[in-house]
ROKOLVO-674552 format. One record per residue (C-alpha): residue number from 1; z, x, y. Coordinates in Angstrom, 1 decimal. Layout:
N
<NUM <Z X Y>>
...
***
This chain:
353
<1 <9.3 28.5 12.7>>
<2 <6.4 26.5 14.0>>
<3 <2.9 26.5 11.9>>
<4 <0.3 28.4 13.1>>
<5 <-3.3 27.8 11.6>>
<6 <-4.6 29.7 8.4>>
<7 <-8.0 30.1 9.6>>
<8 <-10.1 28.5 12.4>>
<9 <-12.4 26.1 11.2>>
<10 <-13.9 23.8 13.3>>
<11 <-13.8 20.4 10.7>>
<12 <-15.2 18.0 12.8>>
<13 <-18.3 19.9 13.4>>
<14 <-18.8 19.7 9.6>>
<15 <-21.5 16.8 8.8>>
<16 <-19.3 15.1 6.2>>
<17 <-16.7 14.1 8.5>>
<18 <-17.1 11.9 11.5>>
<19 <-14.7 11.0 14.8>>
<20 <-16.0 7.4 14.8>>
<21 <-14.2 6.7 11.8>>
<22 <-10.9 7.6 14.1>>
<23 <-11.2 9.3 17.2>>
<24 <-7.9 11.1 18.7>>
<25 <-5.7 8.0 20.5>>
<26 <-6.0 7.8 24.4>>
<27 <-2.7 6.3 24.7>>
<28 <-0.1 8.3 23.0>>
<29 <3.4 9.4 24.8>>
<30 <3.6 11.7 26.6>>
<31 <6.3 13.4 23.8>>
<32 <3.5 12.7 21.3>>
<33 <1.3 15.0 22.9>>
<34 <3.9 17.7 23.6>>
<35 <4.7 18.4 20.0>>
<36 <3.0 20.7 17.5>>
<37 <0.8 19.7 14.8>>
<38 <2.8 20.6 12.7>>
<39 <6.4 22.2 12.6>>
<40 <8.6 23.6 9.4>>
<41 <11.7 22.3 8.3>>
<42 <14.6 24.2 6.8>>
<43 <15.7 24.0 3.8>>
<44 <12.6 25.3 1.4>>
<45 <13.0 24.1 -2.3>>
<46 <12.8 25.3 -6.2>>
<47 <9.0 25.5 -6.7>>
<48 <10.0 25.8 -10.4>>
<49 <12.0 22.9 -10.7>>
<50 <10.1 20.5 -8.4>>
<51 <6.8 21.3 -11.1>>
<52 <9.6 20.6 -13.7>>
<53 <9.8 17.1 -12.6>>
<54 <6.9 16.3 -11.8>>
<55 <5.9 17.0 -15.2>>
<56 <8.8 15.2 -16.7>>
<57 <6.6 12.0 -14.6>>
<58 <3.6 13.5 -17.2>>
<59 <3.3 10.0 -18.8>>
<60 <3.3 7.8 -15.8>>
<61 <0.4 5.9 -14.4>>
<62 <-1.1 7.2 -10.9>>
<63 <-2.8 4.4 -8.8>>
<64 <-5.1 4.8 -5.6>>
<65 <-3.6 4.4 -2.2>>
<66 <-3.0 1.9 -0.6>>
<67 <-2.9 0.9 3.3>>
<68 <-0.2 -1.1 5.0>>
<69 <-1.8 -2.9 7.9>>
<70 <-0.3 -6.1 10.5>>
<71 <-1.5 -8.2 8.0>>
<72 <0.2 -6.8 4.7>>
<73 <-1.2 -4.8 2.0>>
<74 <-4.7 -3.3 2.8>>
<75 <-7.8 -1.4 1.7>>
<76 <-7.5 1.0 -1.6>>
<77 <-8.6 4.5 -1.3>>
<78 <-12.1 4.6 -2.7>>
<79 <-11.9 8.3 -4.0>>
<80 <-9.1 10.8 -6.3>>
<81 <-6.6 10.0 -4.1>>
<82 <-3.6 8.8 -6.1>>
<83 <0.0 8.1 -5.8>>
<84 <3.5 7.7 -8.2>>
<85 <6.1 5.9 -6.4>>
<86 <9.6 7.2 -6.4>>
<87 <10.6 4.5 -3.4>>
<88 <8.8 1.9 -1.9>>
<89 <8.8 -1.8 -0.7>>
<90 <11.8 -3.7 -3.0>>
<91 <11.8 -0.8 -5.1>>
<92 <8.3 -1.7 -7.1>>
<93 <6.7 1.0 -8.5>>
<94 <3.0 -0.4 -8.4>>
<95 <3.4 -0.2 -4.9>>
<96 <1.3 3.0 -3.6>>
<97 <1.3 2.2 0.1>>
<98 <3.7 3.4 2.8>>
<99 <5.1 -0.2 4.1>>
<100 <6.3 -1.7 7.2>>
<101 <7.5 -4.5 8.6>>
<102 <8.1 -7.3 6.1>>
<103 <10.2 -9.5 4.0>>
<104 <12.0 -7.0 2.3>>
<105 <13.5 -3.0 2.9>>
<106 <13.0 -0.3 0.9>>
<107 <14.1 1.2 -2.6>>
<108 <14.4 3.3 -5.2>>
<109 <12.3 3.0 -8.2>>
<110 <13.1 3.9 -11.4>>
<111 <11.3 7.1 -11.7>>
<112 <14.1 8.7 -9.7>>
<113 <16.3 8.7 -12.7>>
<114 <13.9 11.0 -14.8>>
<115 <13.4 13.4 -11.9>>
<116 <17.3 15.0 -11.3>>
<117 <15.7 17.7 -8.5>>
<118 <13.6 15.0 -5.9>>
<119 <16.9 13.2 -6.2>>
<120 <18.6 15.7 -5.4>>
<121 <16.6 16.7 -2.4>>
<122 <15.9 13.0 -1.0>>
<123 <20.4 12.7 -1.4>>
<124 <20.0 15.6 1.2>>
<125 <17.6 14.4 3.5>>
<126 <20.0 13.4 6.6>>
<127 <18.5 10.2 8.1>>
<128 <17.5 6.4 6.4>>
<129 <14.5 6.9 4.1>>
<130 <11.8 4.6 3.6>>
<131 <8.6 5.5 1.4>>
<132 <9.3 8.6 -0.7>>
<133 <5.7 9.2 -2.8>>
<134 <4.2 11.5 -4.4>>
<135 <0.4 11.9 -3.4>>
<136 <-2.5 13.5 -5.4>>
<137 <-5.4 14.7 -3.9>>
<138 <-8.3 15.3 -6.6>>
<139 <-10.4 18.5 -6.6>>
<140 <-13.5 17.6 -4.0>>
<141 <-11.4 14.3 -2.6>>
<142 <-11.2 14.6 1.4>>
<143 <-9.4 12.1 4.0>>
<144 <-11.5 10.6 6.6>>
<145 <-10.3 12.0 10.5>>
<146 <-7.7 9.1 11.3>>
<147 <-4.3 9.2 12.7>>
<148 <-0.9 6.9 11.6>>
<149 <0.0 4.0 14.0>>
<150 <3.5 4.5 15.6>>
<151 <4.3 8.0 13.2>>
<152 <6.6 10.1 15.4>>
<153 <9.4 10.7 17.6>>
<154 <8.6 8.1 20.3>>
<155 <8.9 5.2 17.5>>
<156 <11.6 6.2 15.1>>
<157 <9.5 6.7 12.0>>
<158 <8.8 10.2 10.9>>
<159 <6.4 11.7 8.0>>
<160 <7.5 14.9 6.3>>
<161 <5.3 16.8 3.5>>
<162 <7.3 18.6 0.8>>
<163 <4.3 20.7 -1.5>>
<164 <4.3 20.6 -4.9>>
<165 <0.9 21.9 -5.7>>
<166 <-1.9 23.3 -3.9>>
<167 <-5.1 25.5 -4.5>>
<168 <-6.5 27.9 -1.7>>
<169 <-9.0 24.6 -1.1>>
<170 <-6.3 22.4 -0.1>>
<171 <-6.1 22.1 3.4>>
<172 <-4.6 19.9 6.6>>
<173 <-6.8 20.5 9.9>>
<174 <-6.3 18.8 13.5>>
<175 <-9.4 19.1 15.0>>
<176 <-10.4 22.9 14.5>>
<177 <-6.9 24.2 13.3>>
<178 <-6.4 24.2 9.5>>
<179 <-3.5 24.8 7.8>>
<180 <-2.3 25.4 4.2>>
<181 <1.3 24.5 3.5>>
<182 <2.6 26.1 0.3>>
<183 <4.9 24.8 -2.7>>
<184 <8.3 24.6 -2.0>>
<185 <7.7 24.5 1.9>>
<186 <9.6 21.0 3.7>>
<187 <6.5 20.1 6.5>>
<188 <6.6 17.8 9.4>>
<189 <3.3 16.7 10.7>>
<190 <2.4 15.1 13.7>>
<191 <0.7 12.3 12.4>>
<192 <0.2 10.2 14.9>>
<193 <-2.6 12.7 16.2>>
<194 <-6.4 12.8 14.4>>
<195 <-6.3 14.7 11.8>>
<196 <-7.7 15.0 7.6>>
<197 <-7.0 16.4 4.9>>
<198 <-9.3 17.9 1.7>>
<199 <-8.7 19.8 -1.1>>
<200 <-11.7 21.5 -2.6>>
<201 <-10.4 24.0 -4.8>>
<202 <-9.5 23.8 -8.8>>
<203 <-6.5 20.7 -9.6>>
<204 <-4.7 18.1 -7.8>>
<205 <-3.0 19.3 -4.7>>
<206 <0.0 17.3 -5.1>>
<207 <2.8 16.2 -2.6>>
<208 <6.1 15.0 -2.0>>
<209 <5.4 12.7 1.0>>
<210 <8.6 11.2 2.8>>
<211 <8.9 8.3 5.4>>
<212 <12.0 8.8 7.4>>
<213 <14.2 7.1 10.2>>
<214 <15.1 9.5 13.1>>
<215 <18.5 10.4 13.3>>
<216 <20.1 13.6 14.8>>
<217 <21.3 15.5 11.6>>
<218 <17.5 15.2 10.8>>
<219 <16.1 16.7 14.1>>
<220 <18.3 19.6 13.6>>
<221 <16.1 20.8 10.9>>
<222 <13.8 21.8 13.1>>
<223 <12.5 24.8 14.6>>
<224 <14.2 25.8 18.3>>
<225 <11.0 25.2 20.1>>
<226 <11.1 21.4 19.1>>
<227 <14.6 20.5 19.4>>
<228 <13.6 21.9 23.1>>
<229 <11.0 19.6 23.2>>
<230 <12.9 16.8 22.4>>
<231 <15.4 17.1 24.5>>
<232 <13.0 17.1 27.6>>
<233 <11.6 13.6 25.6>>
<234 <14.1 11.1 24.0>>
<235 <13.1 10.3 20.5>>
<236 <14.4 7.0 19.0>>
<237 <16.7 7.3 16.8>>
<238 <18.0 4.9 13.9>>
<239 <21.0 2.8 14.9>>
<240 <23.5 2.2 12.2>>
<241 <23.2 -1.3 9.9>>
<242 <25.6 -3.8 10.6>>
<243 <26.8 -5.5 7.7>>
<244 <27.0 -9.8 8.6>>
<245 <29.4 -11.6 6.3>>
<246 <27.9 -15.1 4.7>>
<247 <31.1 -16.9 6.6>>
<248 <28.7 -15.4 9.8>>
<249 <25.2 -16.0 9.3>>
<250 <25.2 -19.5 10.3>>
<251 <25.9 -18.4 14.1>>
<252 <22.5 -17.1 14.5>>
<253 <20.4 -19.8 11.7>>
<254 <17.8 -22.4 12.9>>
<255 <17.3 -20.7 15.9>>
<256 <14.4 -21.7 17.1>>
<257 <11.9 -20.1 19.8>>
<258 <8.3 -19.6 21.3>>
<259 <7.3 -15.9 20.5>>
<260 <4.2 -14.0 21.8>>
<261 <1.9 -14.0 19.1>>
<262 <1.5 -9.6 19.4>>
<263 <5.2 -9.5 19.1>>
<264 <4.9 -10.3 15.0>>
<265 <2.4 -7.1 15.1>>
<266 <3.6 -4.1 14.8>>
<267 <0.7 -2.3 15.1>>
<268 <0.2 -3.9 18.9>>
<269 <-0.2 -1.3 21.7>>
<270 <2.8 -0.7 23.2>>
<271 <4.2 -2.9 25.7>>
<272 <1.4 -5.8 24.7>>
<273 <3.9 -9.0 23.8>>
<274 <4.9 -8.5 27.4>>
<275 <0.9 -10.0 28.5>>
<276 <-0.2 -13.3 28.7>>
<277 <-1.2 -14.7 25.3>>
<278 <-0.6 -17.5 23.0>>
<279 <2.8 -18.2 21.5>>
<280 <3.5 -18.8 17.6>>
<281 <6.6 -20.8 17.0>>
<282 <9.6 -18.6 15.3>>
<283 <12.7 -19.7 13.9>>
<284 <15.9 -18.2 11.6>>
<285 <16.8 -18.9 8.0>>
<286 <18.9 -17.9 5.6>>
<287 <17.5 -17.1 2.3>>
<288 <18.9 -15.6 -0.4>>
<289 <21.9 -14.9 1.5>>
<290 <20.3 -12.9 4.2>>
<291 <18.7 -13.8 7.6>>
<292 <14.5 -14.2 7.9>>
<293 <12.5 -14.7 10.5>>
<294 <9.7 -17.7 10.1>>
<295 <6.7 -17.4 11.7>>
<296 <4.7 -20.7 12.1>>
<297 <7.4 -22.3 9.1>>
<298 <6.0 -18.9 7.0>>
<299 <9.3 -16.2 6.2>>
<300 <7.7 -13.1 7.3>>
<301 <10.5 -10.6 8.9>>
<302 <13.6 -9.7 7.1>>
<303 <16.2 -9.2 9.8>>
<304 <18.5 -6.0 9.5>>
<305 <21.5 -6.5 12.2>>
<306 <22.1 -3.3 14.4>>
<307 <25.1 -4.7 16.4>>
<308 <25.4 -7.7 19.1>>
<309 <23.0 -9.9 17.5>>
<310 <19.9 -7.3 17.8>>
<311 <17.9 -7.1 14.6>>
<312 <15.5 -5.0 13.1>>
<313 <12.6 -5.7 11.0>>
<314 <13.2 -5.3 7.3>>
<315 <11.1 -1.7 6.8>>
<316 <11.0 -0.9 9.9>>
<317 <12.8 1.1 13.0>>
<318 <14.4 -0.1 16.3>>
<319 <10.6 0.3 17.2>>
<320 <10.6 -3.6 17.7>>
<321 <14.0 -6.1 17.4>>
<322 <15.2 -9.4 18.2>>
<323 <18.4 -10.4 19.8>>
<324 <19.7 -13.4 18.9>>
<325 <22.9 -15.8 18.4>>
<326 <26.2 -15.9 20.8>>
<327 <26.5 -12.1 21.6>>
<328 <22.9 -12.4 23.0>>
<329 <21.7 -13.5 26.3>>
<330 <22.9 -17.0 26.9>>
<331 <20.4 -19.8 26.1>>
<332 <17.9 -17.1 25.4>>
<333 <16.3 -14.9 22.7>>
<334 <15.9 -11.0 23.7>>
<335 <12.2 -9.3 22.3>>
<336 <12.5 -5.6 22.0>>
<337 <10.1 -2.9 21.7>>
<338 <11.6 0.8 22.4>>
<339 <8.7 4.0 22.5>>
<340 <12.0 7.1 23.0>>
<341 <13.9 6.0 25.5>>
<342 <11.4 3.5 27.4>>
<343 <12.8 -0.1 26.4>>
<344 <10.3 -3.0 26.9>>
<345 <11.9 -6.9 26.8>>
<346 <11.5 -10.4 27.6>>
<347 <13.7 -13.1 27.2>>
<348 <12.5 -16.7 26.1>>
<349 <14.1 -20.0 25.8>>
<350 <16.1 -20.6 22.8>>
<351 <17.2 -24.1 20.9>>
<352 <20.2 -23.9 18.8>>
<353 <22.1 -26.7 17.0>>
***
């Protein structure tokens, strides 16, 4: 069933937090609004066995958090708020941030072989994973009020909260509703809504945080009332990968093109490539046997091919894609941004040997 608050506290009345730092987004979806906080997933797991191994990871080096902004790698937290991958960008377990868009997808790092029950659960999840970490909050550590860009439904990327564990202290609160999700519990939350989190009781209140891709078999672990909401609002889900052969990738390399300069941010508002702006100059590669994106003679976007020349961002969702090559618009390159099932494009001249 859906969550329903522990205890109403008003947190942002409470001097130590402040709404300046993030105040709730004006411009959120109308699907992003309609959904819960938060909402509980089925199955629940082996409390027991997910301490197990996270004990078995006893020797292993936590580092802070770290952000993923437009621009790459960002600010560390500044308090006990620390982080173990199990997947992340390349598979590189120094990284502690949640990725995005980039050079390269997402893997497993070698912690998963020492842990048999998270693999065991993340093998079950039913949809493309991204960033699987586990997250320790410190006794007296709190979260700032902020919100995740383009978390949710409407984009394709999804952030569910599987409890290790917690203290009575440890809390979640949107605006004045708090809530306390227990070990063993599987959590969505609604991220891209203001919101903090604290945990001022005794230990670390520790997490299995999970980054997903929306896909169907996923939204049918949840509760009735969303899967009604959904259906009134089309999420976006994941499109299959389309493998390319090597014989192939020359059809779509040295395409060249002007691109709006927002396009190579994710974090733009939605619908902003589509203004009048400056263009950067883009053009395909292969390297390493796969296709890039250049960006001003920079590789900056892996491209992951969905079918018909459309491609994804390496780390990313159908969110934003390019289409490109023979199957796509003649003479032309195809921008994509999708927010549900509200597509945005434009089409700009393209030069092709």
């Amino acid at each position: 069933m859906s969550a329903t608050p522990s205890q109403a506290v008003d947190v942002q009345a409470t001097p130590e937090y402040s709404t300046n730092d993030s105040p709730e987004p004006t411009d959120l979806p109308p699907l992003a609004t309609a959904l819960p906080h938060t909402a509980r997933l089925t199955p629940s797991f082996d409390v027991d066995r997910l301490v197990a191994d996270l004990e078995r990871l006893g020797t292993a080096e936590w580092k802070q958090q770290q952000l993923y902004t437009e621009s790459g790698l960002g600010a560390v937290a500044n308090f006990d708020w620390k982080v173990l991958s199990l997947r992340s960008i390349g598979g590189d377990p120094t990284r502690t941030d949640p990725g995005g868009p980039g050079l390269e997808g997402f893997g497993y790092t070698e912690r998963l072989q020492s842990t048999p029950y998270f693999a065991e659960i993340l093998a079950g999840i039913p949809a493309p994973l991204r960033a699987v970490r586990l997250m320790s909050l410190g006794p007296g550590a709190r979260t700032r009020i902020h919100h995740e860009t383009k978390y949710g439904f409407p984009w394709g990327t999804l952030r569910l909260h599987i409890p290790i564990t917690t203290s009575p202290g440890a809390i979640l609160a949107f605006g004045d509703e708090v809530y306390q999700w227990q070990p063993g519990e599987f959590w969505f939350g609604n991220f891209c809504r203001s919101h903090m989190v604290r945990s001022s009781g005794p230990g670390n209140r520790v997490h299995m945080v999970i980054d997903t891709l929306v896909t169907p078999e996923l939204v049918a672990l949840f509760p009735a009332d969303v899967r009604a909401i959904l259906d009134r609002h089309e999420p976006l889900f994941a499109r299959r990968t389309v493998p390319i052969c090597s014989a192939d990738l020359g059809e779509y390399r040295s395409t060249t093109f002007a691109m709006p300069a927002s396009f190579a941010n994710w974090e733009e508002a939605d619908g902003e490539f589509l203004r009048p702006q400056p263009t950067v100059a883009a053009s395909v590669d292969v390297r390493d046997s796969r296709l890039v994106l250049l960006v001003d003679d920079k590789p900056t976007f892996g491209l992951v091919h969905i079918g018909d020349g459309e491609f994804r961002f390496a780390g990313w969702s159908d969110e934003r894609t390019v289409q490109l090559g023979p199957s796509g618009p003649a003479g032309g390159v195809t921008l994509r941004t999708r927010q549900g099932g509200v597509t945005r494009e434009l089409t700009v001249a393209a030069s092709r040997p």
